[in-house]
C-alpha positions in Angstrom: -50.0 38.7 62.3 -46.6 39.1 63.5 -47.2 42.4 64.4 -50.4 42.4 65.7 -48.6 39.8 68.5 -46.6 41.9 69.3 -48.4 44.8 69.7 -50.8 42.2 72.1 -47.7 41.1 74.3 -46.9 45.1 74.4 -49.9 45.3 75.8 -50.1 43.0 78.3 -47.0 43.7 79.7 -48.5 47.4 80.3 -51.3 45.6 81.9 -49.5 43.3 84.2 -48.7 46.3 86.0 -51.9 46.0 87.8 -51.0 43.2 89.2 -49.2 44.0 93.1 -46.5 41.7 94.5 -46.5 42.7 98.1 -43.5 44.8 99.9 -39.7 44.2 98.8 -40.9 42.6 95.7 -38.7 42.9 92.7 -40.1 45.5 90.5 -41.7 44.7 86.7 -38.8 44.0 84.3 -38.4 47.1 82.1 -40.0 46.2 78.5 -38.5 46.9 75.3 -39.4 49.3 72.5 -38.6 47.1 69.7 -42.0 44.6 68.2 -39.3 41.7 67.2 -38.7 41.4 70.7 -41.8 40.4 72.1 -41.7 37.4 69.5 -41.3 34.3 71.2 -37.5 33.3 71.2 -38.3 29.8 73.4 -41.6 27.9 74.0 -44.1 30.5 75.6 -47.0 30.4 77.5 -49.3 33.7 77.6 -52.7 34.3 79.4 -55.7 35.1 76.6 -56.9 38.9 78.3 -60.3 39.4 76.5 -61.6 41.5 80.6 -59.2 43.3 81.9 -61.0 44.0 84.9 -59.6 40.1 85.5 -56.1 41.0 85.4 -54.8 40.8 89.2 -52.6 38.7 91.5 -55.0 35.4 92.4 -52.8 35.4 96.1 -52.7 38.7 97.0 -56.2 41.1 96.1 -55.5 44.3 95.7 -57.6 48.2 95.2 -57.8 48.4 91.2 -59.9 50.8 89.3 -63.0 49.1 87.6 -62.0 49.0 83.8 -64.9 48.9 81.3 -65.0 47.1 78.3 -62.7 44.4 76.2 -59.9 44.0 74.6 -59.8 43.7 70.8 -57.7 42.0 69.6 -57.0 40.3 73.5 -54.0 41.4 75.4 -51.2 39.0 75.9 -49.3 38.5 79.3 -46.3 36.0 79.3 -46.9 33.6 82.0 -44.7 33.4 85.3 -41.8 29.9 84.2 -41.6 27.4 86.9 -39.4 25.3 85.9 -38.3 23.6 82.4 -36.4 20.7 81.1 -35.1 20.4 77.3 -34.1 17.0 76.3 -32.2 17.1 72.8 -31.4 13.1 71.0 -29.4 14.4 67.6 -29.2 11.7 65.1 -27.7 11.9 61.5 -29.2 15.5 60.2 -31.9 15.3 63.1 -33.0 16.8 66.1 -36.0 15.6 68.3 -36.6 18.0 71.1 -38.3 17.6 73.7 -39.5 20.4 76.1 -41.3 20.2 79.3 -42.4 23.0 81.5 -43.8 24.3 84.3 -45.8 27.6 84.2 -48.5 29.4 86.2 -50.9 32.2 85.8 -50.1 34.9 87.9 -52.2 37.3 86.6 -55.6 36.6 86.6 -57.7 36.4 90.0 -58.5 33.1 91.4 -62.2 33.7 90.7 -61.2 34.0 86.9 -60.5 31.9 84.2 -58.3 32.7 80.9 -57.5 31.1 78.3 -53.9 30.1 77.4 -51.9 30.8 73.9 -48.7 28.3 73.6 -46.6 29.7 71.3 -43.9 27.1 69.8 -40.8 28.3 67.7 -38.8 25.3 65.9 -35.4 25.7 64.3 -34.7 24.8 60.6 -37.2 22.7 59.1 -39.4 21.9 61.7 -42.4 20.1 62.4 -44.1 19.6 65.5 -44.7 15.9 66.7 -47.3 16.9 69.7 -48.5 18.7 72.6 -49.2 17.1 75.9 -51.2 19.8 78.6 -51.7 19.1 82.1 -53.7 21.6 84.3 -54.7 19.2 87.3 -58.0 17.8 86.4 -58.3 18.7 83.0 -55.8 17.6 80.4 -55.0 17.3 76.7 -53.1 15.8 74.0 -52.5 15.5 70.2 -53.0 12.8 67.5 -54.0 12.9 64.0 -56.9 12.3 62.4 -57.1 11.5 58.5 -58.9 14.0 56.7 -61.4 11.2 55.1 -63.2 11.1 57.7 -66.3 12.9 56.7 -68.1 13.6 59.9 -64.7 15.6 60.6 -64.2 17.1 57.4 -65.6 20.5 57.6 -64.4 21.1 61.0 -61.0 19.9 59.6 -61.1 22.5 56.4 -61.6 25.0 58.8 -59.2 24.6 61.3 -57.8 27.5 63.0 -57.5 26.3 66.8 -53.5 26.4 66.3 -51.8 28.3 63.3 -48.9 29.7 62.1 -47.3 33.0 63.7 -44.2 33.1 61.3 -43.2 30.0 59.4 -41.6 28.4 62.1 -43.6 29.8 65.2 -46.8 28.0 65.9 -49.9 29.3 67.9 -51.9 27.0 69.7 -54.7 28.3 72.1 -56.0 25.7 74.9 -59.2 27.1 77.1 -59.5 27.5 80.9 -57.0 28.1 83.1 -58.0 29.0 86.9 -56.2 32.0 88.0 -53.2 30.8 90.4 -53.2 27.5 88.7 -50.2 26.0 87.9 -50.2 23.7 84.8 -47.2 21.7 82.9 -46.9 21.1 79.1 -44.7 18.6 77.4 -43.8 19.7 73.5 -42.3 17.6 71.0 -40.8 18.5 67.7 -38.2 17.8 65.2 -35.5 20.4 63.3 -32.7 19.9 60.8 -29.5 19.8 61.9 -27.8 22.6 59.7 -24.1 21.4 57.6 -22.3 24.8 57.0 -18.3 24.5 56.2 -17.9 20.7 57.2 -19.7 21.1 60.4 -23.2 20.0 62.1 -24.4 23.0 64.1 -27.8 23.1 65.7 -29.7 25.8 66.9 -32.5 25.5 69.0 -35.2 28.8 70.7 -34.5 28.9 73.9 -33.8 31.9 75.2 -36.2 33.1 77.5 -36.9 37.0 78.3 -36.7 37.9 82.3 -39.8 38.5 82.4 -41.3 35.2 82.5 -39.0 34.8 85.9 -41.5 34.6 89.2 -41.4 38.1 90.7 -41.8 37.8 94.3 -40.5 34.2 94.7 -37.2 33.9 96.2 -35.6 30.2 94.4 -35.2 31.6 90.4 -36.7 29.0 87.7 -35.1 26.0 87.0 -33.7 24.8 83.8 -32.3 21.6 82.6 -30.8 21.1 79.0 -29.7 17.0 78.2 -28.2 16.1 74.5 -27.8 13.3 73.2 -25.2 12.6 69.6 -25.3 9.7 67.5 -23.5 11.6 64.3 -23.2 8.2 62.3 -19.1 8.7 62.3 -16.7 8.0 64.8 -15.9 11.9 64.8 -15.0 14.5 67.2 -18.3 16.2 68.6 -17.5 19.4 70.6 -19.8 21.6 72.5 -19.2 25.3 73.6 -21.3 25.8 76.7 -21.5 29.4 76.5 -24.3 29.2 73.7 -24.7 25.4 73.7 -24.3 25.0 69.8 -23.8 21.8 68.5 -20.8 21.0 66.5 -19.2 17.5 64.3 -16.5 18.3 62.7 -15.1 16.0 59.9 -12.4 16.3 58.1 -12.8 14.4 54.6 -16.0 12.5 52.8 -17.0 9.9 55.1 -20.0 7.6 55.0 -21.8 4.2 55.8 -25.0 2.9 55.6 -27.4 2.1 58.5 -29.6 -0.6 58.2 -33.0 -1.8 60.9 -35.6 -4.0 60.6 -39.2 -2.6 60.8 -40.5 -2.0 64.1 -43.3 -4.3 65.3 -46.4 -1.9 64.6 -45.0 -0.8 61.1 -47.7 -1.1 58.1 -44.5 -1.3 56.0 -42.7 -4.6 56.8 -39.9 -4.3 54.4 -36.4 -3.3 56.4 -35.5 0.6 56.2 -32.1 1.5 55.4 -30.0 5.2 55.1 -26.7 5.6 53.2 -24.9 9.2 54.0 -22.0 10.8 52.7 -20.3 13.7 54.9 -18.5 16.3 52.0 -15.7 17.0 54.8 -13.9 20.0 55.6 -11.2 20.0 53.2 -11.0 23.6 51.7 -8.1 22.5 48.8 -10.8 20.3 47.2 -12.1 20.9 43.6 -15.4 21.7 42.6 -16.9 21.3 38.8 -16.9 24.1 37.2 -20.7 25.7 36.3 -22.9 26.7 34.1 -25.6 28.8 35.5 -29.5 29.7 34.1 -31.4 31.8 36.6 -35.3 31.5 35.6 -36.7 34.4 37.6 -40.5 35.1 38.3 -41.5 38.9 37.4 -45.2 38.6 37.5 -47.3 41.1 38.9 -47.6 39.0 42.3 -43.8 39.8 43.0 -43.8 43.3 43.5 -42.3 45.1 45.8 -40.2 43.1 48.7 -40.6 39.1 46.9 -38.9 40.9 44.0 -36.4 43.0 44.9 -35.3 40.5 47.7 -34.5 37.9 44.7 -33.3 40.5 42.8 -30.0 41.2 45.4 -29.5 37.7 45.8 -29.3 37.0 42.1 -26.7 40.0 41.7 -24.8 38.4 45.0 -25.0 35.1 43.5 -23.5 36.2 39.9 -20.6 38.0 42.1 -20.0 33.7 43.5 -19.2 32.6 39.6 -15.7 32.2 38.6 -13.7 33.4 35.2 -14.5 30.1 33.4 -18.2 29.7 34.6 -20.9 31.0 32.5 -24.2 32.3 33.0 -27.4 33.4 31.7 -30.7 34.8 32.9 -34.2 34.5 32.5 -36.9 36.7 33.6 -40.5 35.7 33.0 -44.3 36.2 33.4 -46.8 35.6 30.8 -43.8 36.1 28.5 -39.8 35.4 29.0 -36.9 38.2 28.4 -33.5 36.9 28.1 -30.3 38.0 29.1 -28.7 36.6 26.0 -29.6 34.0 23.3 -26.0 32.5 24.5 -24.3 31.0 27.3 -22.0 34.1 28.6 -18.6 33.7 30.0 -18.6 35.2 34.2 -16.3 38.2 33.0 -16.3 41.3 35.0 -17.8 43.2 32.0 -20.5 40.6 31.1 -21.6 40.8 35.0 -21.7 44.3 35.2 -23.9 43.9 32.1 -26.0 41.3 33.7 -26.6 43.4 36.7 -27.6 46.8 34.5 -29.9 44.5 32.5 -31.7 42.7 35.5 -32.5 46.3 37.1 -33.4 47.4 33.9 -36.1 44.0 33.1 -37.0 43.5 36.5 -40.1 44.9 36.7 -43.1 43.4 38.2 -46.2 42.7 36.0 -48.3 40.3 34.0 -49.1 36.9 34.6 -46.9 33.3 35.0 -45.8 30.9 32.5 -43.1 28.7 33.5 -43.1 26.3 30.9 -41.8 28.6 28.0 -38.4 29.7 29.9 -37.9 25.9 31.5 -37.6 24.8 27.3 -35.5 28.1 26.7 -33.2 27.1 29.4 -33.1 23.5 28.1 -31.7 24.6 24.6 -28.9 26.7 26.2 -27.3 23.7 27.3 -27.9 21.1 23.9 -25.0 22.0 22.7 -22.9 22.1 25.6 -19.8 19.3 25.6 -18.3 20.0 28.3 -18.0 17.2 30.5 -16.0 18.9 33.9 -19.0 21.6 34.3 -22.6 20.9 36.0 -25.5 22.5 34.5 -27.6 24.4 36.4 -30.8 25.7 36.4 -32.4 27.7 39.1 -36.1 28.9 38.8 -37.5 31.0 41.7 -41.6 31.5 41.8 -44.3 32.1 44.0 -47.1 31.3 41.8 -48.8 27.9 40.5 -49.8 27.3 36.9 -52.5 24.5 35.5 -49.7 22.6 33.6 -47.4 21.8 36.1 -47.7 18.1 35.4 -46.8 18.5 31.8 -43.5 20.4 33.1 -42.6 17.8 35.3 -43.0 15.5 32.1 -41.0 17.4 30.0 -38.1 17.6 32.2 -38.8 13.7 33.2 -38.6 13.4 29.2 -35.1 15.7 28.5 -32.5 14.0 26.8 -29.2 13.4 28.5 -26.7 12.8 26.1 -25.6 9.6 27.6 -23.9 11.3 30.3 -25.8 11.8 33.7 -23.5 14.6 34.5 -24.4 16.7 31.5 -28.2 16.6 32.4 -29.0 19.8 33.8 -29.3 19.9 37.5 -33.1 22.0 38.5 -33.4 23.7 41.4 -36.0 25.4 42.6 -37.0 28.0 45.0 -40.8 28.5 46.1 -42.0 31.9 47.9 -45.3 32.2 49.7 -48.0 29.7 50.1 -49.6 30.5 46.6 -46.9 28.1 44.6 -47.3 24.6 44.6 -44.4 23.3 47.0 -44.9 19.3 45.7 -44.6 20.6 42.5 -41.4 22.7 42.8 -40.0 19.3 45.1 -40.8 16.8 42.1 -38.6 19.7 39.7 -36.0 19.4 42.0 -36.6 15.4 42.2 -36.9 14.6 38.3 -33.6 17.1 37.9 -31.4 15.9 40.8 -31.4 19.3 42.3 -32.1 21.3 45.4 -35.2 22.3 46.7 -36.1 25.2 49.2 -38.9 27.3 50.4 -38.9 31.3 51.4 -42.4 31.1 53.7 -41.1 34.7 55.6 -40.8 37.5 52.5 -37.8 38.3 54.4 -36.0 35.2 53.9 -35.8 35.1 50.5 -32.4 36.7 49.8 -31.3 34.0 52.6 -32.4 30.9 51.0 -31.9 31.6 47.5 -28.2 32.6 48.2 -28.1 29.3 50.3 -29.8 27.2 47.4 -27.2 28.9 45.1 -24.1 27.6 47.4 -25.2 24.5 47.8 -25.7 23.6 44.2 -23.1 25.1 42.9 -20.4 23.3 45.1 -20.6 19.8 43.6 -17.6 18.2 44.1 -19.1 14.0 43.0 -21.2 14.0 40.7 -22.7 11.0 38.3 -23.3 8.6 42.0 -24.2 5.6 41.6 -25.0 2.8 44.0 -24.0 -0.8 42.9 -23.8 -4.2 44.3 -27.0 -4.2 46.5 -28.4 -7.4 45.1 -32.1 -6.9 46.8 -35.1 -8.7 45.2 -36.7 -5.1 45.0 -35.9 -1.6 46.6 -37.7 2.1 46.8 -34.9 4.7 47.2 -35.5 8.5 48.4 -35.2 10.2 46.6 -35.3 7.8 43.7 -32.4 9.7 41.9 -29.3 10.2 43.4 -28.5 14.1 43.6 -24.9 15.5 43.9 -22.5 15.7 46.4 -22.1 19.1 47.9 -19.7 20.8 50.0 -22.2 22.6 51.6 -24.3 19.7 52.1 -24.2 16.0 52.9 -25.8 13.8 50.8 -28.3 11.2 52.2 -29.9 7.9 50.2 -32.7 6.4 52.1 -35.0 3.5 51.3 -37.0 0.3 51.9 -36.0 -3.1 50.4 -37.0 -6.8 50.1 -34.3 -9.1 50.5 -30.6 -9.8 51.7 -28.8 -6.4 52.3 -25.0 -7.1 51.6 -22.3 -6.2 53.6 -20.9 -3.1 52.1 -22.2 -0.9 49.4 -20.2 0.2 46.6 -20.3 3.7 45.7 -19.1 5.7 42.6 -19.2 8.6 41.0 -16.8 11.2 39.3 -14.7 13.9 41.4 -14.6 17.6 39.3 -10.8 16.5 37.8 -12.4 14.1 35.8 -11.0 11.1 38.0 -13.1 8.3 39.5 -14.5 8.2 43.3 -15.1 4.7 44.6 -15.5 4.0 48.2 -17.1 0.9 49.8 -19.2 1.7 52.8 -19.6 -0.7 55.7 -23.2 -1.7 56.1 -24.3 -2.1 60.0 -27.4 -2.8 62.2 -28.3 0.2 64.1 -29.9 -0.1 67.1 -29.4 3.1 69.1 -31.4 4.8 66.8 -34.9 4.8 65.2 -34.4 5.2 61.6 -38.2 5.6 60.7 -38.5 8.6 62.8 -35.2 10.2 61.0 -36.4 9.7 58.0 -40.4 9.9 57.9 -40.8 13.4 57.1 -38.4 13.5 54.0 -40.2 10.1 52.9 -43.4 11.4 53.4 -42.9 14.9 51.0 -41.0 12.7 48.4 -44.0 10.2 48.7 -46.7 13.4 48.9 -45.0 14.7 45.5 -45.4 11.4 44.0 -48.8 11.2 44.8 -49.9 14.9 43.2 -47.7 13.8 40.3 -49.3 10.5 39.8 -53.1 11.4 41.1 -52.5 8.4 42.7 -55.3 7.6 46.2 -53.2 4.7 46.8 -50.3 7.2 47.6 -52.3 9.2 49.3 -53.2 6.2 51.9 -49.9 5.6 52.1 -48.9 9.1 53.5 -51.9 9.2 55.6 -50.9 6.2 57.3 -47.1 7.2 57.7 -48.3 10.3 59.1 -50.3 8.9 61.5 -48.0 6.4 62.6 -44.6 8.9 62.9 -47.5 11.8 64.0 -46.3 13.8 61.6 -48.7 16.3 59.8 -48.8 16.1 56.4 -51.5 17.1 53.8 -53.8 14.3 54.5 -54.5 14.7 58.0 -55.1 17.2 60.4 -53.7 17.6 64.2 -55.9 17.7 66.8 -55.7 18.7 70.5 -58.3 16.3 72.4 -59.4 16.6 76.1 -58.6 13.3 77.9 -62.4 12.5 78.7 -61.6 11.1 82.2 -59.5 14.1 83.4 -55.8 12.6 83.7 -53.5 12.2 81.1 -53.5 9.1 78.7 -51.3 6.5 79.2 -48.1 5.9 77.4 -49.7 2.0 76.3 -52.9 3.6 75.3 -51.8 6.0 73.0 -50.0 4.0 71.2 -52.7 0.7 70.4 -54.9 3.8 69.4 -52.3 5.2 67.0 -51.8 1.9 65.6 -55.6 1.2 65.1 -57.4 1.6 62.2 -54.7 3.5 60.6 -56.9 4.0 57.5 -59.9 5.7 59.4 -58.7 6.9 62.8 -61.1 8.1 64.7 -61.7 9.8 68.6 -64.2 9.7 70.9 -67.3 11.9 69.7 -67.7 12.8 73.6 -64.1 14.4 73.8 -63.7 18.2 73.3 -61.4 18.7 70.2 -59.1 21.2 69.2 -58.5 21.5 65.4 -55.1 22.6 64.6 -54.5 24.1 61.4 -51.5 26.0 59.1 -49.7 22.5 59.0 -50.4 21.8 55.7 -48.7 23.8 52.6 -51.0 22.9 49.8 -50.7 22.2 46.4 -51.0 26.0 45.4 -53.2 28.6 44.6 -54.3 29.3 40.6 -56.8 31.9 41.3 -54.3 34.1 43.5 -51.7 33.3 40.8 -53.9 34.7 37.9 -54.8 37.7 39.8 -51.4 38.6 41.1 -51.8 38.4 44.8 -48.5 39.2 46.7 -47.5 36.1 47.7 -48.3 34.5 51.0 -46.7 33.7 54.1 -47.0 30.6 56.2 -49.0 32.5 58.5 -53.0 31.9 59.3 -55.3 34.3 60.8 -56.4 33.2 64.2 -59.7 31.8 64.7 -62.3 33.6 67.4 -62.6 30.2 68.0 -62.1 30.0 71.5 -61.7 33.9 72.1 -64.7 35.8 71.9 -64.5 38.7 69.5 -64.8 41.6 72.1 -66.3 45.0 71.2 -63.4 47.7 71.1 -62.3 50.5 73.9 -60.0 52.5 74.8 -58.6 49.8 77.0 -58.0 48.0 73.2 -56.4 49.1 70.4 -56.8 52.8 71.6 -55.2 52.8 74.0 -52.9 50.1 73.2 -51.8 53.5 70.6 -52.9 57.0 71.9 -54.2 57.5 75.8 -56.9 60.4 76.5 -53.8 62.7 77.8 -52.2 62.4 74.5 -55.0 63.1 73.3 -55.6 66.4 74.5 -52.1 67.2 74.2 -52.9 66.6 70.2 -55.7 69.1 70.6 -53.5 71.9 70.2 -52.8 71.5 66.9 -56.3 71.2 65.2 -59.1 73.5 65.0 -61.4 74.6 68.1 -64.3 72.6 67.1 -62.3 69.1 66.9 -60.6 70.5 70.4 -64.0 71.2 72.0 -65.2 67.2 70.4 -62.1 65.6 71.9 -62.7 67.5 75.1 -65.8 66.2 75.6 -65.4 63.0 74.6 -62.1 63.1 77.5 -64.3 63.7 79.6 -66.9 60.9 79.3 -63.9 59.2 79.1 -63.1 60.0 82.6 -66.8 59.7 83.9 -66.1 56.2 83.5 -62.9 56.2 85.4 -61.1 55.0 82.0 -58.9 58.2 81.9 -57.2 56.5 84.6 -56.8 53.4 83.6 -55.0 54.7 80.0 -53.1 57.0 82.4 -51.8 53.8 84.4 -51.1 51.9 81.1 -49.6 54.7 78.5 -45.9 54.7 78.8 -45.3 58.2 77.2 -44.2 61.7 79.0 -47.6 63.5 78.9 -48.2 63.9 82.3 
């Protein structure tokens, strides 16, 4: 899909150059060669070119050579940028953006209409809060509907209005835009703000390419960028302008705890609350020592790219262990193959083994069973005594099996020898959209470990090294909570992982009662000594803790609720997704004309979020937009048994609004070969495919579409 973009915006920009700017205009920016550039590095607007007989400058008609035919799949012109403002409010390990532009269509003629694609890439962890369109007379918006509602529930299965480009890039399309109209849309979304080395950094798309700058019009577009900090800690918060990255520095383990009451419209009326603990900066700081089982995923759905992508990272994560670590490996499909039958010391000579003996097992084929290498992993470490090491497990798949609730019981079940910090610490890694993410999240959860999801094949070797670091840097471990003295309390997650270097640890929850004043926290630091702090507890006002924390909530809570079976769960994260609108697996987002033509009110947005939270419901005489590729799912065991390559969070794009056109020249021909290169190629085949292609050429030109692949190729033929 990513490709096929590209490939669309190529060819639109070879389009555009129909379009005339008068005398002493600036020229068409040159284009680039490469396909990853025409992906969308900032919110983008492009005009849906099905005709492109349309394609012209709505102010100024000009002589253009009648074009036959459509194109399949539809070119993609990036709209002219007006003017845009990005408002950033960073709080805790969050970032709400907010982005509002200005953009117009330049390029189709006034008598015309196209539709418009918004494409919106989000940093790390995103999710998309809504979409607000304003074209002067007809308008739009999103909310979320619950997918119980079963006069919506078919339209709602097969939603493909908006989708997924790449896992953090999503594609809506919004119908009928005049030529020459200039429309504004607001964007919303939410990111992680990433820890790395005892610093915040955020990273936001929004680098635009020049040629979304008006041609023609003297004043340049205007941008506007405002940020807003509330890190928690009275730290130092610097900014470099030149690239505007985001950076808090701290120095050594700081914390508190932030406590609010519930808003007025909150179904949940007990009082939120968030404890977080910053790892610092300090580089002389000891970590526990480790001892590492990698549980690896060799079916036949990994072949190729999944597998040899985790293949390098494991080798670069064995090169990470120290003298007096140890290590063993898994590999497994329908069967497992071990490394060893022991625990190996991280020598030189038993790594260099490891590494000949995971290129020599590595091989994909045969089906998935996870549950037999979990329990082989789980004896490695029963006779372990060692009280200054973690255990660690690490199990990377991209497939789902039919007893994943009887694994999650089994590792709920493990013994723990009395000593929390001897229980082995699971962490999990999920590739594709055929694996069961809630599953692999209540692993993680039961085991006080790490999750993380490769949804891009070629992120894999990024996020399982990260996953690796991060786990493997404990330097508290056995934290525990004490002194709270609340008549009842839910904590996210309910067990309290480890305290990384590489990543701040954050306790969230809802209670019933009087919070106290300060929370005691303990635990044990890798020397064996004790850590105690007391954090100071405070009312926060400045900040809205339920939007921080609903989307973490709402997975741990979505977990819970595939673990359990449970419809009462699944109420609840319906109606904490509709109230935050966040998407989650039990609604769906739609984009719904404003029936009067204006945009809804601020007021009357929110009573109608608020009402009938169980069973929300639009106006049947609104146009709706159904946006799907939110929702990960709870995996796929019919691609798992037959060994599909694992997915991407990427969905093919609905016709929907687009109607398939029939292919030309002026499509994916020409888009790849033009009638010149053509009979160029003729002098290397026979004489009878020469005379065929001659002749064909020459109906071709007949129609007058020799010209128009002569005024879009880019090549040296003529």
């Amino acid at each position: 899909m990513a490709n096929q973009f590209s490939s669309s915006v190529d060819f639109g920009l070879r389009l555009s150059r129909r379009i005339y700017y008068g005398q002493g205009s600036a020229p068409v920016p040159a284009m680039s060669r490469s396909p990853e550039e025409y992906l969308p590095t900032a919110p983008m607007c492009y005009a849906v070119i099905s005709d492109p007989d349309t394609v012209d400058n709505p102010d100024i008609r000009s002589y253009q050579p009648y074009v036959h035919g459509k194109c399949d799949p539809p070119a993609l012109i990036p709209l002219q940028l007006l003017g845009v403002t990005m408002e950033v409010d960073c709080s805790l390990d969050t970032a709400f953006v907010t982005v509002n532009a200005r953009w117009r269509v330049h390029c189709v003629l006034g008598s015309s209409t196209c539709d418009c694609r918004l494409a919106i890439p989000m940093g790390e962890q995103g999710s998309l809060l809504g979409v607000e369109v304003d074209n002067f007379g007809r308008s739009y918006h999103t909310e979320l509907i619950s997918r119980n509602d079963e006069n919506d529930k078919e339209k709602v299965a097969k939603a493909k209005d908006g989708y997924f480009l790449k896992s953090q890039i999503y594609i809506i399309d919004i119908p009928q835009f005049s030529g020459g109209s200039i429309f504004s849309i607001k964007i919303k979304w939410s990111q992680e703000i990433l820890f790395n080395e005892g610093q915040f950094s955020l990273n936001i798309p929004f680098s635009f390419p020049s040629y979304v700058n008006p041609i023609g019009i003297k004043s340049p577009k205007k941008e506007r960028i405002l940020l807003k900090v509330n890190s928690g800690a009275a730290r130092e918060v610097s900014c470099n302008t030149s690239s505007h990255p985001l950076k808090v520095s701290l120095t050594d383990i700081v914390g508190g705890v932030l406590l609010q009451s519930p808003f007025l419209r909150d179904f949940d009326e007990r009082e939120i609350f968030c404890l977080y603990l910053y790892p610092g900066k300090s580089q002389d700081r000891k970590v526990f020592r480790k001892n590492v089982v990698f549980i690896v995923d060799i079916s036949g759905s990994m072949k190729g790219s999944p597998l040899e992508s985790t293949k390098n990272a494991l080798i670069a994560s064995l090169s990470h262990l120290n003298a007096q670590d140890t290590f063993n490996i898994i590999a497994f499909n329908g069967e497992f193959y071990s490394f060893s039958g022991l625990m190996e010391p991280a020598t030189v000579e038993k790594l260099l083994s490891a590494t000949k003996w995971v290129e020599a097992t590595f091989i994909a084929n045969g089906g998935t069973n996870i549950l037999n290498p979990l329990t082989q992993a789980m004896k490695l470490f029963q006779n372990s005594t060692a009280s200054d090491s973690i255990p660690l497990i690490f199990l990377v798949t991209d497939g789902t099996v039919e007893n994943e609730r009887q694994i999650c019981n089994f590792v709920k079940s493990c013994p723990t020898n009395g000593q929390p910090v001897r229980t082995p610490r699971l962490c999990t890694l999920g590739i594709g959209l055929y694996c069961n993410h809630y599953f692999l999240q209540m692993l993680a959860q039961l085991g006080r470990g790490h999750y993380d999801a490769a949804y891009d094949l070629d992120s894999i070797s990024f996020r399982m090294q990260r996953l690796f670091r991060t786990a493997s840097s404990v330097i508290v471990s056995d934290i525990t909570l004490g002194g709270l003295g609340l008549d009842s309390v839910e904590l996210f997650p309910p067990y309290i992982p480890d305290l990384s270097l590489e990543s701040p640890l954050m306790i969230s929850g809802r209670c019933n009662g009087t919070f106290p004043e300060s929370v005691k926290v303990t635990g044990t630091l890798a020397d064996m000594t004790k850590f105690e702090v007391d954090l100071e507890v405070q009312r926060e006002k400045d900040i809205q803790l339920t939007n921080i924390l609903a989307k973490r909530h709402m997975d741990l809570v979505t977990s819970q609720a595939w673990l359990l079976e449970s419809a009462e769960l699944v109420e609840k994260v319906s109606k904490m997704s509709i109230q935050h609108k966040l998407p989650s697996e039990y609604t769906c987002m739609v984009l719904v004309e404003n029936s009067d033509g204006k945009k809804a009110p601020e007021p009357m947005l929110i009573k109608r979020a608020y009402s009938k939270l169980s069973r929300q419901r639009l106006e049947r005489d609104s146009q709706k937009l159904f946006l799907g590729g939110m929702s990960l799912g709870f995996g796929d065991l019919k691609a798992t048994a037959n060994n599909v390559s694992p997915a991407i969070k990427e969905a093919k794009p609905s016709e929907g609004l687009l109607e398939k056109a029939t292919s030309t020249c002026c499509g994916r021909f020409a888009d790849n070969c033009c009638g010149m290169c053509l009979l160029q190629t003729c002098r290397f085949a026979n004489d009878q495919c020469t005379i065929v292609c001659t002749q064909l050429c020459a109906a071709l030109a007949c129609f007058e579409l020799i010209n128009c692949c002569i005024e879009l190729c880019d090549c040296d033929c003529l």
